[in-house]
C-alpha positions as semicolon CSV with decimal commas, in nm:
position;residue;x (nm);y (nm);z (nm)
1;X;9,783;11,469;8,586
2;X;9,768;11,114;8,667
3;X;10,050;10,898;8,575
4;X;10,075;10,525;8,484
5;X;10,349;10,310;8,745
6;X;10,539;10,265;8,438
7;X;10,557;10,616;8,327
8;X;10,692;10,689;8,674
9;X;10,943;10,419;8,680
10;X;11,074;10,501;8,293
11;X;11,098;10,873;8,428
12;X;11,257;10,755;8,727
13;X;11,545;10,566;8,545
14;X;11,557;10,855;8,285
15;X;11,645;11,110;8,628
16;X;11,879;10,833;8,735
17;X;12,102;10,832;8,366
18;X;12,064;11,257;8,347
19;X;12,141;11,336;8,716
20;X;12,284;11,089;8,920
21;X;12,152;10,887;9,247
22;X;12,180;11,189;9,434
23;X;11,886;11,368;9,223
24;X;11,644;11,107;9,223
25;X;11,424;11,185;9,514
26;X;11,053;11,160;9,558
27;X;11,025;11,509;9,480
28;X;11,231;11,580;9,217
29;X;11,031;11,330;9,028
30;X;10,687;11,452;9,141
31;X;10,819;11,817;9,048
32;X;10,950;11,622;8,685
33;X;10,612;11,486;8,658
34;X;10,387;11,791;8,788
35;X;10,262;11,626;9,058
36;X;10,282;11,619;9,419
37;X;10,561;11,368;9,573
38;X;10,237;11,181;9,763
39;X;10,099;11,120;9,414
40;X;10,429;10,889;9,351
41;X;10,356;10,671;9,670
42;X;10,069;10,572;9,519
43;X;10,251;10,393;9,271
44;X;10,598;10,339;9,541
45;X;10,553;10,285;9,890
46;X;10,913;10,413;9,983
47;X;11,185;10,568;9,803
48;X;11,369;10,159;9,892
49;X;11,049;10,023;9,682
50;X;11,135;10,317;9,432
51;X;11,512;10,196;9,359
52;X;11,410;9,858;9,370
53;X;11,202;9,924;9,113
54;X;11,436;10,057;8,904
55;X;11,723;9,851;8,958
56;X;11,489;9,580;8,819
57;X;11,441;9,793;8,549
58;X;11,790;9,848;8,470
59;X;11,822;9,481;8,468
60;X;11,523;9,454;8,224
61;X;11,651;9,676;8,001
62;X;12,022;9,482;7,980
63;X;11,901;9,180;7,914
64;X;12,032;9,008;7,605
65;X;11,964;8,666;7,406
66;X;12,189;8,395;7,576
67;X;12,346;8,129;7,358
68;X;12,561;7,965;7,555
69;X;12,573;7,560;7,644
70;X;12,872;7,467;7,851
71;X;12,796;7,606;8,237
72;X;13,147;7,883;8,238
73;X;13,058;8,020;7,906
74;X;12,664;8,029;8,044
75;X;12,834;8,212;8,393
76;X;12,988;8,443;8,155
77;X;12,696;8,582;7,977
78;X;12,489;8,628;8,293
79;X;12,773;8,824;8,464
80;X;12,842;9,029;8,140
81;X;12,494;9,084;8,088
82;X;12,449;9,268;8,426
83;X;12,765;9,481;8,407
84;X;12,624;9,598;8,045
85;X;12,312;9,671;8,181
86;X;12,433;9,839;8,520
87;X;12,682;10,082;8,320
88;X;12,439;10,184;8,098
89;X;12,264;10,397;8,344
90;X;12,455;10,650;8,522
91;X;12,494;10,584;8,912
92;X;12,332;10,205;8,747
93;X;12,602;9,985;8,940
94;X;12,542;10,148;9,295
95;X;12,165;10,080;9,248
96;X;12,123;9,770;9,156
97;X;12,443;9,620;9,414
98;X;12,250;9,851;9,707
99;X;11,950;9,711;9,607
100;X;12,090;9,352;9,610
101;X;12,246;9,359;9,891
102;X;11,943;9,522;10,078
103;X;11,742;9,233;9,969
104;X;11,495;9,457;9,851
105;X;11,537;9,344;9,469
106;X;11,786;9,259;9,127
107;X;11,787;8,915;9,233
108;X;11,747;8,777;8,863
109;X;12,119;8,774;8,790
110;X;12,186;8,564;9,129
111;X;11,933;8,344;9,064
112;X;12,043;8,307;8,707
113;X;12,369;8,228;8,805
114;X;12,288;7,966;9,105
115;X;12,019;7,774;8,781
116;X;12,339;7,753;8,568
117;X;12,564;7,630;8,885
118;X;12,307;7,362;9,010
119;X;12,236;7,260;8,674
120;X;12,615;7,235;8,614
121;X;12,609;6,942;8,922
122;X;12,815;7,189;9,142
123;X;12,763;7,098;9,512
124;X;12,498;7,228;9,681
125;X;12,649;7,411;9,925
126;X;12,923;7,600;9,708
127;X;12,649;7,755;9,457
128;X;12,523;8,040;9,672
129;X;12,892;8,078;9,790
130;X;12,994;8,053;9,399
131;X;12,743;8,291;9,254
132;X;12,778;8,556;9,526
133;X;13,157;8,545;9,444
134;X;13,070;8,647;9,065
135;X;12,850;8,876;9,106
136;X;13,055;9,059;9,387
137;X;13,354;9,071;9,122
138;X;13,125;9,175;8,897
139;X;12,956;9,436;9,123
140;X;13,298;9,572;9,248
141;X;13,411;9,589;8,891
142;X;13,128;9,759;8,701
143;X;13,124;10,012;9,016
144;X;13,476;10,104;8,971
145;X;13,437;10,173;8,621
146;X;13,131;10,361;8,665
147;X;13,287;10,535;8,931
148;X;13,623;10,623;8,794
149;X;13,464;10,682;8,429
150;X;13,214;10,932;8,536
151;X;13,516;11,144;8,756
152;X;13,751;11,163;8,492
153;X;13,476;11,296;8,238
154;X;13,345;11,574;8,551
155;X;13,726;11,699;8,583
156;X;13,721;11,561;8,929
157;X;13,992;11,341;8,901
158;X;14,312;11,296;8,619
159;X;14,337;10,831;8,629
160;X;14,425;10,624;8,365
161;X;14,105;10,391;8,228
162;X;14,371;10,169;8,128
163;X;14,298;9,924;8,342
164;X;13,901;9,883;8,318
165;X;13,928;9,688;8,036
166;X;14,021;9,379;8,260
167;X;13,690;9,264;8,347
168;X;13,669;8,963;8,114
169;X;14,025;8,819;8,250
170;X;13,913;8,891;8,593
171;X;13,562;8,698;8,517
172;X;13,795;8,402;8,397
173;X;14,006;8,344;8,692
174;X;13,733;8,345;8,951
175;X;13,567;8,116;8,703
176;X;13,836;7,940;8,669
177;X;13,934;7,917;8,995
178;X;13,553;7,789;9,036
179;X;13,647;7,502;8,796
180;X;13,997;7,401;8,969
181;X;13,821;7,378;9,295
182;X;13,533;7,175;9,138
183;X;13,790;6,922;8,987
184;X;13,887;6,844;9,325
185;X;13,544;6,667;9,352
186;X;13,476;6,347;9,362
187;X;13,237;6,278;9,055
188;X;13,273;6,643;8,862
């Protein structure tokens, strides 16, 4: 049975959210999909290509109309935007950060947020420095909370989820703390 890229990639993600990271192998999804695993490197060249693939997916999927005019409240969509869509897929924050930080894809949110930074006259040299501060707080954070939210619902672990609510005040003081050191600038 021959299958379409995109019928392997939304059965990919779908293994992803049921199973976990750990069950998404080449052939666990061939078996899924009642072919051989060689029939999925047809459409993937490597399992890497595979989870890039679907991180960019995820990231697809979680995108949301943005509204926002002034630059922090245009930061803040972007960055809640991608923790929405990375915790709405189990194991979703470890794939697209890996990814990421592999270089091997999710690279819309970065970009996103270094458009907004440049266009908000932020020097040149602090915007990559500036949007790979967010979106490590944001990585860190959604991780956590996937993390901690998936072992307390397995049994594996008795924690409060008290303190995963915090991600919006946590967003505003590295934003913030992006705006104190900008007012130190000549001309901001």
């Amino acid at each position: 049975m021959a299958h379409h890229r995109s019928d392997v990639l939304a059965h990919a993600v779908a293994l992803l959210d049921t199973h976990g990271l750990a069950a998404l192998t080449m052939r666990r999804l061939g078996a899924e999909l009642e072919v051989q695993p060689s029939a999925i490197y047809h459409h993937f060249a490597s399992k890497q290509a595979l989870l890039a693939a679907v991180a960019d997916e995820i990231l697809a999927r979680g995108a949301r109309p943005r509204s926002a005019e002034a630059w922090p409240d245009r930061l803040r969509e972007v960055c809640s935007e991608l923790r929405l869509a990375m915790l709405a897929v189990t194991d979703g924050a470890d794939v697209v950060a890996t990814v990421w930080a592999f270089g091997l894809g999710a690279a819309a949110p970065v970009a996103d947020l270094e458009k907004i930074l440049t266009d908000a006259d932020v020097p040149h040299a602090l915007v990559p420095v500036a949007s790979r501060a967010l979106v490590h707080y944001v990585f860190g954070h959604a991780f956590e909370e996937q993390t901690a939210r998936q072992a307390v619902s397995l049994g594996a672990v008795e924690r409060s989820l008290e303190s995963l609510p915090d991600f919006d005040l946590g967003l505003d003081l590295v934003i913030d703390g992006l705006r104190a050191r900008l007012s130190t600038q000549p001309g901001i």
